[in-house]
N, C-alpha and C positions, 0 to 999 in steps of 0.2 A: 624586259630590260632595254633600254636605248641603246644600246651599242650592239645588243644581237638583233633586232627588228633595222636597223640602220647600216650595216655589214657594207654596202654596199655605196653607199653614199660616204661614210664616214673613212672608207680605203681609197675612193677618188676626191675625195677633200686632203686626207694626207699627200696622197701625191701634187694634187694642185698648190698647196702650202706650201708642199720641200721645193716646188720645180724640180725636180731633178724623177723623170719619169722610169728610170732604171733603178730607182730605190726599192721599188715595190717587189720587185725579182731579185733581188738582194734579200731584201726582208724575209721572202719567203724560201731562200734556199736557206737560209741562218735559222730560220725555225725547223727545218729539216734537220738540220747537220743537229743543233743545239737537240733535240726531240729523240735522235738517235743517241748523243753521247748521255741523254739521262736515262735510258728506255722509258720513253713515252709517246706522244702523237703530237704531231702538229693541234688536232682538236683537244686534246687534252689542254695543248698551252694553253687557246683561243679559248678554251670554255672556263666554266667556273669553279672547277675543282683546289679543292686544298689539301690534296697529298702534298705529300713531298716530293716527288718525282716532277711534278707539272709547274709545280708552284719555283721551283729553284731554277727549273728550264726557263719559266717566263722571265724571272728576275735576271738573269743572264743574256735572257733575248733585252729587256728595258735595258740592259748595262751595253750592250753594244749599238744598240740605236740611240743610247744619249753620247757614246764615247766615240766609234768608230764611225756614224754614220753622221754625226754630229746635229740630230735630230733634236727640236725643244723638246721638252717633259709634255707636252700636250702631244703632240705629235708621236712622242713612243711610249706615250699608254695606248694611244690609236693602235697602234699596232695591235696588240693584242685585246682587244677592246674594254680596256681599264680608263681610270682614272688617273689623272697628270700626276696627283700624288702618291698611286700605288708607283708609275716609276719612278720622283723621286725616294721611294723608300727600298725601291730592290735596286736602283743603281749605287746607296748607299750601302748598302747590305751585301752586294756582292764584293764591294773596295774593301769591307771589315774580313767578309770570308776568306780575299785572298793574300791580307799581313798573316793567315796564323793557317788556315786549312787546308793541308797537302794534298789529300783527296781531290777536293777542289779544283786545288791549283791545274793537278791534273788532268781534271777533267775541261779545264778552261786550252789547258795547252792543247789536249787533242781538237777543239773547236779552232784551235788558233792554226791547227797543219791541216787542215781540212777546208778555213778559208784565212791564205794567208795576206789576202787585199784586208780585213778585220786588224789585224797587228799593224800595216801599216798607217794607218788611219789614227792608231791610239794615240 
């Protein structure tokens, strides 16, 4: 896959793109925090799994690097080394889950006391 053989070129191309060189320690404490409130792993998000555990952490990671970090959809599928249109389809997909799913919701609040520079941003 190009985005796992390129890890490393494709996370200093995102940062050289944002300019903004403290994204990248952002990015990966949000994958932390986001990995614990679903029980999962950071390599879980980052790999190709499609549980449901991994897959709903990633889309939530995509919903805060398009919303809070104000990143393009090319740049926060980077992150997780997707394509620009799986994040726009989890940044839409998280907006649906949270008009109607309290679970959810929940689980975005605890993300949101955990890093509360994320809610300012939205």
């Amino acid at each position: 896959n190009y985005y796992e053989s390129n890890k490393y070129f494709t996370t200093h191309r995102l940062i050289n793109r944002s300019g903004r060189h403290g994204d990248m320690k952002l990015i990966n404490r949000l994958k932390r925090v986001v990995a614990d409130v679903f029980n999962t792993t950071v390599k879980e998000i980052d790999g190709r799994s499609r549980r449901a555990e991994p897959s709903e952490a990633r889309h939530v990671c995509f919903y805060y690097a398009r919303r809070s970090l104000k990143l393009g959809v090319v740049e926060s599928g980077e992150i997780c080394q997707r394509h620009h249109t799986a994040a726009i389809y989890a940044t839409k997909k998280v907006e649906n889950l949270l008009t109607y799913d309290l679970n959810f919701i929940e689980r975005i609040k605890s993300i949101e006391e955990q890093m509360p520079e994320l809610k300012e941003n939205l």
